[in-house]
Kinemage of the C-alpha trace (Angstrom):
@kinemage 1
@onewidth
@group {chain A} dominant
@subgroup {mainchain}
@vectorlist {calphas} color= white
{ca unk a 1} P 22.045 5.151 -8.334
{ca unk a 2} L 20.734 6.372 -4.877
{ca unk a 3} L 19.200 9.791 -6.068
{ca unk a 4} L 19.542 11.143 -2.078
{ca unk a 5} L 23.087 10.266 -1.552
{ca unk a 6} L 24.308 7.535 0.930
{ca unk a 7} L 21.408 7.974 2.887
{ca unk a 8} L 20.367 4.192 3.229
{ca unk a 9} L 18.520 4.131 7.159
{ca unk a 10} L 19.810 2.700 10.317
{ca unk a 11} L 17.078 0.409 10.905
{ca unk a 12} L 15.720 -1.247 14.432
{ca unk a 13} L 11.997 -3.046 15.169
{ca unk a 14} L 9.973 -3.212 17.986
{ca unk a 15} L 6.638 -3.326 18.853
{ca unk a 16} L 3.503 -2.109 20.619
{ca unk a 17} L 1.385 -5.409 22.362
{ca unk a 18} L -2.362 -5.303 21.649
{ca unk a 19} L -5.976 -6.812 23.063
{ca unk a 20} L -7.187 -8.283 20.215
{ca unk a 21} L -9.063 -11.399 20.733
{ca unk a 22} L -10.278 -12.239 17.126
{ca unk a 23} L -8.992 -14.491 14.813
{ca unk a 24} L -7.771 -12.705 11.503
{ca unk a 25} L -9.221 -9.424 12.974
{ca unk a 26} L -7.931 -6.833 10.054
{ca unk a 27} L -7.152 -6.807 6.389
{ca unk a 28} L -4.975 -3.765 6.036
{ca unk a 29} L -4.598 -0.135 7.461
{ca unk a 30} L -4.998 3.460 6.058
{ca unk a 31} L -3.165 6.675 7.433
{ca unk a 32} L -5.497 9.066 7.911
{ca unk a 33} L -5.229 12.750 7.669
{ca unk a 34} L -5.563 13.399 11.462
{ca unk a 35} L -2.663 11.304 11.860
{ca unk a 36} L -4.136 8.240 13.248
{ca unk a 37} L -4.483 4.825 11.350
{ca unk a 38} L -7.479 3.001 10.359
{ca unk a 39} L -7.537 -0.822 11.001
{ca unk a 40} L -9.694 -2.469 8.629
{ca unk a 41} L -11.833 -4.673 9.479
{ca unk a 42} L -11.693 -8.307 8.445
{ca unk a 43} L -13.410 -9.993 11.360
{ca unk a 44} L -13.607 -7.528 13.747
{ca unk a 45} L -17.270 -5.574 14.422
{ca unk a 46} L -15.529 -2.898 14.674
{ca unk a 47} L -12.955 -0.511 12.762
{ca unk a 48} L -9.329 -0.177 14.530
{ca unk a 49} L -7.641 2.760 15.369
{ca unk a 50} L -3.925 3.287 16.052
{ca unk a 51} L -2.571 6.396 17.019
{ca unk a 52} L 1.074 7.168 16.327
{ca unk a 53} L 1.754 10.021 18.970
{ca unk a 54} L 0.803 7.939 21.735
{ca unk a 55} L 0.843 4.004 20.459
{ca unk a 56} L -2.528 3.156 21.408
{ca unk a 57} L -5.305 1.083 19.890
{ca unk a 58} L -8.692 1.583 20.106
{ca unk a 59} L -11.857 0.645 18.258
{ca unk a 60} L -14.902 2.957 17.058
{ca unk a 61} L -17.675 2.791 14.823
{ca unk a 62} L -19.168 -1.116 15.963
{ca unk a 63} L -21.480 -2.635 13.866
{ca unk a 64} L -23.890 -5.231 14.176
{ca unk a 65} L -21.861 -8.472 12.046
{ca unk a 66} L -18.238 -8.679 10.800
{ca unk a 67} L -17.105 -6.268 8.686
{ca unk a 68} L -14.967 -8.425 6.140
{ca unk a 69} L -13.288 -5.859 3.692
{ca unk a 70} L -9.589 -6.728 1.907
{ca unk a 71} L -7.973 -3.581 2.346
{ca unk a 72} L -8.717 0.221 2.411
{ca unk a 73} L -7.973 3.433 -0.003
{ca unk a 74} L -7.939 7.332 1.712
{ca unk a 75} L -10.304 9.057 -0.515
{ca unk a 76} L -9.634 12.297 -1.775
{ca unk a 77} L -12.046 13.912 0.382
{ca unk a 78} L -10.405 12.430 3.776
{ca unk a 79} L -12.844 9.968 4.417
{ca unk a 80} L -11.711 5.881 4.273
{ca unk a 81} L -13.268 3.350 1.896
{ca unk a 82} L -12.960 -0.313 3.071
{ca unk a 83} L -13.102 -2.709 -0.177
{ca unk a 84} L -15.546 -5.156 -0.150
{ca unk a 85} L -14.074 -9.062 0.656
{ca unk a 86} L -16.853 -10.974 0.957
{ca unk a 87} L -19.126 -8.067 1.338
{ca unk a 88} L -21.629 -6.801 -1.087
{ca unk a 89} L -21.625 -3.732 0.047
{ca unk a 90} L -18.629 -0.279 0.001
{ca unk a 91} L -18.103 0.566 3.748
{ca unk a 92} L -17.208 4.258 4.277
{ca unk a 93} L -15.177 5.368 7.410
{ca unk a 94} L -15.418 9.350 8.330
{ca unk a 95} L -12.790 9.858 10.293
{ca unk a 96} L -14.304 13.181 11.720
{ca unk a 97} L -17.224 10.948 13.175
{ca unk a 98} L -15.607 8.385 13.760
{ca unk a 99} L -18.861 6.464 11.294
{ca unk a 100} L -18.735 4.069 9.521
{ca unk a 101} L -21.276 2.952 6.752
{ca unk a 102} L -22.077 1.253 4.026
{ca unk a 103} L -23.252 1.955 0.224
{ca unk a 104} L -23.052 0.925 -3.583
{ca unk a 105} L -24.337 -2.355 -3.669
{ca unk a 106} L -22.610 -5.011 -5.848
{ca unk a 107} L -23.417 -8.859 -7.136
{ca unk a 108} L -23.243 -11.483 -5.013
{ca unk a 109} L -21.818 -14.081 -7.513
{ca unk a 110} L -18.451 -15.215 -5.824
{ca unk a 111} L -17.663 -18.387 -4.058
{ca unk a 112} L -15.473 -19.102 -1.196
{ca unk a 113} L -12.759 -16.408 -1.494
{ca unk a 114} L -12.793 -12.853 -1.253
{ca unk a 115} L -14.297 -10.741 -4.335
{ca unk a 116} L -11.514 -7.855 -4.238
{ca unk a 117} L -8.007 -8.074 -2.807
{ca unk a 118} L -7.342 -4.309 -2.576
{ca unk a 119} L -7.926 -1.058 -4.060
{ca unk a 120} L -5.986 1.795 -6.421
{ca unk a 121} L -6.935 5.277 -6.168
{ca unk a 122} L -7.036 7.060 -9.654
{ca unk a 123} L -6.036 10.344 -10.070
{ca unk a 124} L -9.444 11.588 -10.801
{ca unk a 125} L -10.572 10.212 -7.368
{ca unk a 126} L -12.244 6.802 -8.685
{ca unk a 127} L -11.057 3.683 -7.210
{ca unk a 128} L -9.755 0.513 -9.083
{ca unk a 129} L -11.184 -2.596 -6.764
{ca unk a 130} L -7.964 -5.137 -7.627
{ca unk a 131} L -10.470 -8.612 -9.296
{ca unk a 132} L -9.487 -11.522 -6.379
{ca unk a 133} L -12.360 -14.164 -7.197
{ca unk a 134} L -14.213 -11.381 -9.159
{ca unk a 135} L -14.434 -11.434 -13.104
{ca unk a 136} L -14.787 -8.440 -13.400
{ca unk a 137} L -13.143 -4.725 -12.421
{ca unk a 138} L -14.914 -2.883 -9.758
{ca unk a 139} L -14.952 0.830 -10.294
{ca unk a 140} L -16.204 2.978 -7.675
{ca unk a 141} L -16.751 6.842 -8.097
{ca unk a 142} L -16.972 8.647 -4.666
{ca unk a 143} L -18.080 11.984 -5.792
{ca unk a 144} L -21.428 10.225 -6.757
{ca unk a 145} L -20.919 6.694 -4.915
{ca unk a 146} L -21.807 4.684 -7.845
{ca unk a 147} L -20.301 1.253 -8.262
{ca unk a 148} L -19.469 -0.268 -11.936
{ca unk a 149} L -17.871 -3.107 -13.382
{ca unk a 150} L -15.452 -3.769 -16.172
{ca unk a 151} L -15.368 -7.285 -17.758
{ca unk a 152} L -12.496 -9.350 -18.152
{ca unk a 153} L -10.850 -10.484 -14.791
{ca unk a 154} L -9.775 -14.262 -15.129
{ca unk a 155} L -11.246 -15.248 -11.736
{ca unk a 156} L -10.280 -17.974 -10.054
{ca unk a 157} L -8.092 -15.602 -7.242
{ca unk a 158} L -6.442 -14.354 -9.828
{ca unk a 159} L -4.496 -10.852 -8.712
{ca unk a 160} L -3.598 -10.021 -4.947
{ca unk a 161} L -3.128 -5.959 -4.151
{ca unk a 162} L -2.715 -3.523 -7.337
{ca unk a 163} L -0.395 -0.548 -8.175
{ca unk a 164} L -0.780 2.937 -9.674
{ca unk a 165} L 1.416 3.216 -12.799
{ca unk a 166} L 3.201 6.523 -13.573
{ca unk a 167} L 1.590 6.239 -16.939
{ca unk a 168} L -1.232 5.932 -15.430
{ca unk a 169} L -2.366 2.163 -15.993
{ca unk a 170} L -3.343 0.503 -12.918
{ca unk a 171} L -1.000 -3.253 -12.497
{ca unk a 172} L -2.857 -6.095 -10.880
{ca unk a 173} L -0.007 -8.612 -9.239
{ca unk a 174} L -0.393 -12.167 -10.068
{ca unk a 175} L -1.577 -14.641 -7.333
{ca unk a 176} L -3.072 -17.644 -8.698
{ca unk a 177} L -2.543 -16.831 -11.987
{ca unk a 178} L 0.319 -16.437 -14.306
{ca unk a 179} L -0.148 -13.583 -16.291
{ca unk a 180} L 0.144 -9.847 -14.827
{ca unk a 181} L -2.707 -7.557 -15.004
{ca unk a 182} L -3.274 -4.454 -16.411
{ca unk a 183} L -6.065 -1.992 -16.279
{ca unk a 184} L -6.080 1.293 -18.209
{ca unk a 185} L -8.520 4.015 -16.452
{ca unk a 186} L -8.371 5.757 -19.668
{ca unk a 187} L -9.699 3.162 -22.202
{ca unk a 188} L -11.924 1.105 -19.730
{ca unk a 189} L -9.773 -1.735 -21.265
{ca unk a 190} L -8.474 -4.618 -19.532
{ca unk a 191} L -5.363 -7.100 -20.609
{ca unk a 192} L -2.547 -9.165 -19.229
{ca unk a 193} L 1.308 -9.662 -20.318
{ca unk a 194} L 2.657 -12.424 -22.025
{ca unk a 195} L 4.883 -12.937 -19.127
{ca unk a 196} L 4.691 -16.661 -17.061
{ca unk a 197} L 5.003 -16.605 -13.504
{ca unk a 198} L 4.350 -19.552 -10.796
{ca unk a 199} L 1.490 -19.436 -9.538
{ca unk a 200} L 0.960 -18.260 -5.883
{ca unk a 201} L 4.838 -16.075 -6.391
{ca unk a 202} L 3.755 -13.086 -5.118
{ca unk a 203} L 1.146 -11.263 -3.198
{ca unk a 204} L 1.475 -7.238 -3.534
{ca unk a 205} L 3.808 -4.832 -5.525
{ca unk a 206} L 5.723 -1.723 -4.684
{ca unk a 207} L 6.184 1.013 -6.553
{ca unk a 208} L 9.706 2.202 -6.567
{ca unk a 209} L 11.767 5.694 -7.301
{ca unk a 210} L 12.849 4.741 -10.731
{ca unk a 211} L 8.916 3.782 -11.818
{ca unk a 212} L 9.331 -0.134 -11.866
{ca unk a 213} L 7.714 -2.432 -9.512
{ca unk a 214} L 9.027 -4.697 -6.994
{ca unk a 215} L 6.525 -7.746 -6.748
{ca unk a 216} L 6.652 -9.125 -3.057
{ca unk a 217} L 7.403 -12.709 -2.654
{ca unk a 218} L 5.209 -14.307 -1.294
{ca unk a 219} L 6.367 -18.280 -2.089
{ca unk a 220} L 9.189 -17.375 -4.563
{ca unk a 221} L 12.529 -17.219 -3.192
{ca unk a 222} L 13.090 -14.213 -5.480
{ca unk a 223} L 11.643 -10.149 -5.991
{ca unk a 224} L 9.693 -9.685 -9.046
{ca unk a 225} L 10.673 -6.344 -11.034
{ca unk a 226} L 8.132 -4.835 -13.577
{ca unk a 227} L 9.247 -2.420 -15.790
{ca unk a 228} L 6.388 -0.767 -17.216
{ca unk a 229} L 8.323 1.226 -19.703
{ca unk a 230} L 8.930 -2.176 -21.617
{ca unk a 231} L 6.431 -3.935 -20.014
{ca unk a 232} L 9.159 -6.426 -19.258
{ca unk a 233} L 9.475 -9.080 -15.929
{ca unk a 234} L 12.060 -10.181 -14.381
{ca unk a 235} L 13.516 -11.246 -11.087
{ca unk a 236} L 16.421 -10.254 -8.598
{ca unk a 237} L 17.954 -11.156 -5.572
{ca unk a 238} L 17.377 -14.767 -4.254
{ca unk a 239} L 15.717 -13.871 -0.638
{ca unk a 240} L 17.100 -17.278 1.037
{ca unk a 241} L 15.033 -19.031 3.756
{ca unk a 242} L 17.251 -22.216 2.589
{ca unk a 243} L 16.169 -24.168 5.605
{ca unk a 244} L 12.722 -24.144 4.714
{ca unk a 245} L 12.111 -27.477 2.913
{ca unk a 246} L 9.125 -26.602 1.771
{ca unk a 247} L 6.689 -23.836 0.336
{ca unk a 248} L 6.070 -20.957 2.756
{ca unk a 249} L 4.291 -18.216 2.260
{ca unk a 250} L 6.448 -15.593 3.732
{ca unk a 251} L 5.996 -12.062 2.599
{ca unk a 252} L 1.736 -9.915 2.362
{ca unk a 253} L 3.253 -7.094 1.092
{ca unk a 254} L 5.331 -3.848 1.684
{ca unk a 255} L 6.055 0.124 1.572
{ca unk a 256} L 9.147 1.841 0.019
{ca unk a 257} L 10.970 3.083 2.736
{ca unk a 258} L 12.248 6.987 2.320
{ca unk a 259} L 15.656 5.578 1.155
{ca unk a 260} L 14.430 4.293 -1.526
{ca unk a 261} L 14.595 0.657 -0.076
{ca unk a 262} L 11.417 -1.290 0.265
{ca unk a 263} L 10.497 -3.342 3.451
{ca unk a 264} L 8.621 -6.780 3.297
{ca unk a 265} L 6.459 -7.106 5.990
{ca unk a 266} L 6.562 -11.230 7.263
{ca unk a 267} L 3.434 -13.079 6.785
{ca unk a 268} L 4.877 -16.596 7.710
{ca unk a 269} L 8.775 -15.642 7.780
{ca unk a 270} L 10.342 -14.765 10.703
{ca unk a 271} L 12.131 -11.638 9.728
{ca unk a 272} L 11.145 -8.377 7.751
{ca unk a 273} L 12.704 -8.340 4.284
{ca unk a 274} L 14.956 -5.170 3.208
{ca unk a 275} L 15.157 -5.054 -0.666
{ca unk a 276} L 17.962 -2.469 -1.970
{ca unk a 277} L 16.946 -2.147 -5.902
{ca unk a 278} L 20.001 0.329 -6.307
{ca unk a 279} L 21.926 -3.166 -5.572
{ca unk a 280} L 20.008 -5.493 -5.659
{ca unk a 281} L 20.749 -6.780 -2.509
{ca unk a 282} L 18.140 -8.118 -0.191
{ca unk a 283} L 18.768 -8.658 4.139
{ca unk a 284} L 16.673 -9.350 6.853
{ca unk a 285} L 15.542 -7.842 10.192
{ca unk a 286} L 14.845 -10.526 12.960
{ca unk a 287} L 10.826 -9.318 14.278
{ca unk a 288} L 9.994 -12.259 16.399
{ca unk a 289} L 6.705 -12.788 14.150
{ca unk a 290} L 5.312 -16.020 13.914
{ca unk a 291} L 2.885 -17.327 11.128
{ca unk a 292} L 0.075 -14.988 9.442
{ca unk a 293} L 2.135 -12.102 11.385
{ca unk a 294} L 0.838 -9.139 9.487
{ca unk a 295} L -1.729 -7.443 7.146
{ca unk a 296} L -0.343 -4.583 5.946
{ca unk a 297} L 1.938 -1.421 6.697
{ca unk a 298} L 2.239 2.492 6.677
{ca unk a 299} L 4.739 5.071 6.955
{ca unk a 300} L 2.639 8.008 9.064
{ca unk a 301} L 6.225 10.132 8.697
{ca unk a 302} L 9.934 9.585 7.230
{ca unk a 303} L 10.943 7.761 10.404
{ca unk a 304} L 9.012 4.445 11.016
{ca unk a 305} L 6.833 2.150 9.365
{ca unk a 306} L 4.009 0.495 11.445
{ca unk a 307} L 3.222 -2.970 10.482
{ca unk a 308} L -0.917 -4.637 11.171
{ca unk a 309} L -1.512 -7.513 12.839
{ca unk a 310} L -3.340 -10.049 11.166
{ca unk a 311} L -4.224 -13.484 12.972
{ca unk a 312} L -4.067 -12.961 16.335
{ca unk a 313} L -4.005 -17.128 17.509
{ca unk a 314} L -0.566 -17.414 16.012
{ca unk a 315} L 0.645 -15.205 19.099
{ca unk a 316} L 0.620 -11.655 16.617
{ca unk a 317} L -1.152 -9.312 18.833
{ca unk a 318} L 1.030 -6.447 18.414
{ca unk a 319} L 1.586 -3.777 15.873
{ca unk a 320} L 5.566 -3.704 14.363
{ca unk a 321} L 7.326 -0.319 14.631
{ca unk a 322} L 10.530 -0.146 11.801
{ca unk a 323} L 12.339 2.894 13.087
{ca unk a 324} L 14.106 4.691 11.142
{ca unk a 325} L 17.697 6.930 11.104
{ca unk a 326} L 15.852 10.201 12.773
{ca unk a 327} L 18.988 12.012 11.880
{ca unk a 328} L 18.921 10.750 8.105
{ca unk a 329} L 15.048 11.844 7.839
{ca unk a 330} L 15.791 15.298 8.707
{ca unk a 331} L 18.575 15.571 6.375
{ca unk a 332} L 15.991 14.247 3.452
{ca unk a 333} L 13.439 16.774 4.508
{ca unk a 334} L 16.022 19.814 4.486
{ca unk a 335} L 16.602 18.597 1.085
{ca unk a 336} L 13.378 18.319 0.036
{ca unk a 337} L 12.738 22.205 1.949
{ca unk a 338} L 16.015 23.560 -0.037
{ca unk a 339} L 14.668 21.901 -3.268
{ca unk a 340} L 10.853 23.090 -3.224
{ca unk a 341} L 12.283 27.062 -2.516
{ca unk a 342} L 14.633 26.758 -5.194
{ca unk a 343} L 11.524 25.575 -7.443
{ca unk a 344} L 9.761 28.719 -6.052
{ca unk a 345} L 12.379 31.011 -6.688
{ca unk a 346} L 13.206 29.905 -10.225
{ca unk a 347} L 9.133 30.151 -11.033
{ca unk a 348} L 8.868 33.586 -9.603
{ca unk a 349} L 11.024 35.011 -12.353
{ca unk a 350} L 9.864 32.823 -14.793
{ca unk a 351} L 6.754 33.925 -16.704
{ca unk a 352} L 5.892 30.693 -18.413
{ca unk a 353} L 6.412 28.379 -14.693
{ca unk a 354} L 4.493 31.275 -13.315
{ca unk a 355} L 1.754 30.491 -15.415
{ca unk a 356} L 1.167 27.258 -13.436
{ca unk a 357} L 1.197 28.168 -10.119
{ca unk a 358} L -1.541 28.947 -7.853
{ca unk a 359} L 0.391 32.054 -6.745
{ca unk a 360} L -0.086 35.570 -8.269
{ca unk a 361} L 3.213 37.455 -9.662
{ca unk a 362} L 3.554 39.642 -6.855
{ca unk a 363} L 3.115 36.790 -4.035
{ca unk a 364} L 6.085 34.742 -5.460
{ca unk a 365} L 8.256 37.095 -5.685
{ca unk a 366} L 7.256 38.213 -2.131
{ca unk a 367} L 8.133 34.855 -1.111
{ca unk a 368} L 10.987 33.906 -2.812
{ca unk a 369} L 12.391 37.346 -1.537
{ca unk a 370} L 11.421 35.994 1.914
{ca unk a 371} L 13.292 32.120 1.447
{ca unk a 372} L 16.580 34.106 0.077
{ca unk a 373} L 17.001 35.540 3.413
């Protein structure tokens, strides 16, 4: 059931062109509370910046050697953490210095690929580093910037991206191995389903409305759905690519669009992926992207979704725009706007709500005189 009504978006793509020269120049982006978005840097010596209000890239904060991090988490204070890839070292962006550096040093002990794919901010502000060729959990507290491990990972590029539960486990997505992941912030304890999935299926999750979690398909030709209230996998809605005789990998993740959709953004396909869990039903957008398009994706407001370039010698040097219905956004935020003052007006005459508001007696009712107007 569509909670919001037949509200599904009119959807169109385009794009902003770039001068990036690198190869594989970021791993990922971060909206930021200013409004711009951090690029993080893979092999770039420097961090990215993409501005929204006036499409244009920059870079800041230039360092001596690549960077290397898989991904980036907005910290609770504003600032940006960059997980370590190859790294041994946290890099910190501050967005109000545009500075970047580095702290909590961890062991060197991985091989080839990257130690972390990803990161999971916890509710108390810690961050869950998702295990890539690591064996163990990384665990990094920012209020005292101390780095710790948890044992168990299998290794062996085992998980790719990770997802906040609403119960509050954190769910590793299976890569190159066949078992999901699942860490629980609450018991330090680490385990996997019984569940057997192909290896090399997916590569990042979505959380959806309803609390399960779409796994992004990365060489299956099908979604992945987690339900975490039975702990149960399954899969949906064959995504096609027929006339592609062999293996491809062709989604790197995605974002749940304000419809409640969720948009794949094309790593070697050639057309973003709509997935419709009220349905089922999966469609395309054509983007023109080629191979290793993009790195990752965020929604800075309800209408569009900006997509990261990744490897800039297969011809990606731009950043995707998904535009969205402007017309359908504002009807979703006057929802939202009706919904939050009828919340407000119900707690101002209700002693126990009021109880858990921030608000003094006399303030709520002061303002939910106000919104009746």
């Amino acid at each position: 059931m569509n909670v919001l009504g037949d509200d599904r978006e009119d959807i169109a793509f385009t794009a902003v062109e770039l001068s990036v020269p690198w190869l594989n120049v970021y791993s990922g982006c971060v909206w930021m509370r200013d409004g711009r978005v951090a690029l993080v840097p893979r092999n770039s010596r420097a961090v990215g910046i993409f501005d929204p209000a006036t499409n244009e890239h920059t870079t800041v904060a230039r360092g001596p050697a690549e960077y290397d991090y898989s991904g980036g988490v907005l910290l609770r204070d504003g600032r940006v953490l960059f997980v370590p890839g190859y790294k041994t070292k946290i890099g910190i962006f501050d967005p109000t210095t545009n500075v970047c550096s580095t702290i909590a040093e961890i062991p060197n002990n991985f091989a080839y690929y990257p130690h972390y794919q990803g990161g999971v901010l916890l509710p108390d502000g810690r961050v869950v580093f998702v295990p890539h060729s690591a064996t163990k959990i990384g665990i990094f507290n920012p209020a005292t910037n101390e780095y710790s491990e948890i044992a168990g990972a299998p290794g062996e590029n085992a998980f790719h991206g990770g997802v906040l539960l609403r119960d509050g486990r954190v769910l590793f997505v299976p890569y190159a191995t066949k078992r999901i992941g699942m860490f629980n912030p609450t018991t330090n304890k680490y385990s996997e389903t019984a569940d057997l999935i192909e290896r090399y299926s997916y590569r990042g999750g979505v959380l959806m409305r309803d609390g399960r979690v779409a796994f992004v398909p990365h060489i299956a030709r099908t979604i992945g759905i987690f339900d975490p209230t039975v702990n149960a996998y399954s899969t949906v809605a064959n995504i096609g690519f027929g006339n592609i005789p062999y293996p491809v990998s062709y989604y790197a993740g995605g974002w749940l669009l304000p419809d409640g959709r969720v948009a794949f953004f094309p790593y070697s396909a050639p057309e973003i992926g709509i997935f419709d869990p009220a349905t089922n039903a999966f469609k395309t957008i054509q983007s023109g992207s080629s191979a290793l398009a993009y790195s990752g994706t965020v929604r800075p407001s309800d209408d569009c979704v900006f997509f990261i370039p990744y490897n800039t010698t297969y011809n990606t040097t731009r950043i995707g725009i998904l535009s969205l219905s402007d017309k359908k956004a504002r009807a979703r935020a006057l929802r939202r706007t009706e919904a939050m003052k009828e919340e407000l007006i119900a707690a101002a005459w209700h002693p126990k709500r009021m109880s858990e508001w921030c608000l003094d007696t006399n303030e709520r009712r002061e303002l939910a005189e106000i919104w009746r107007c």
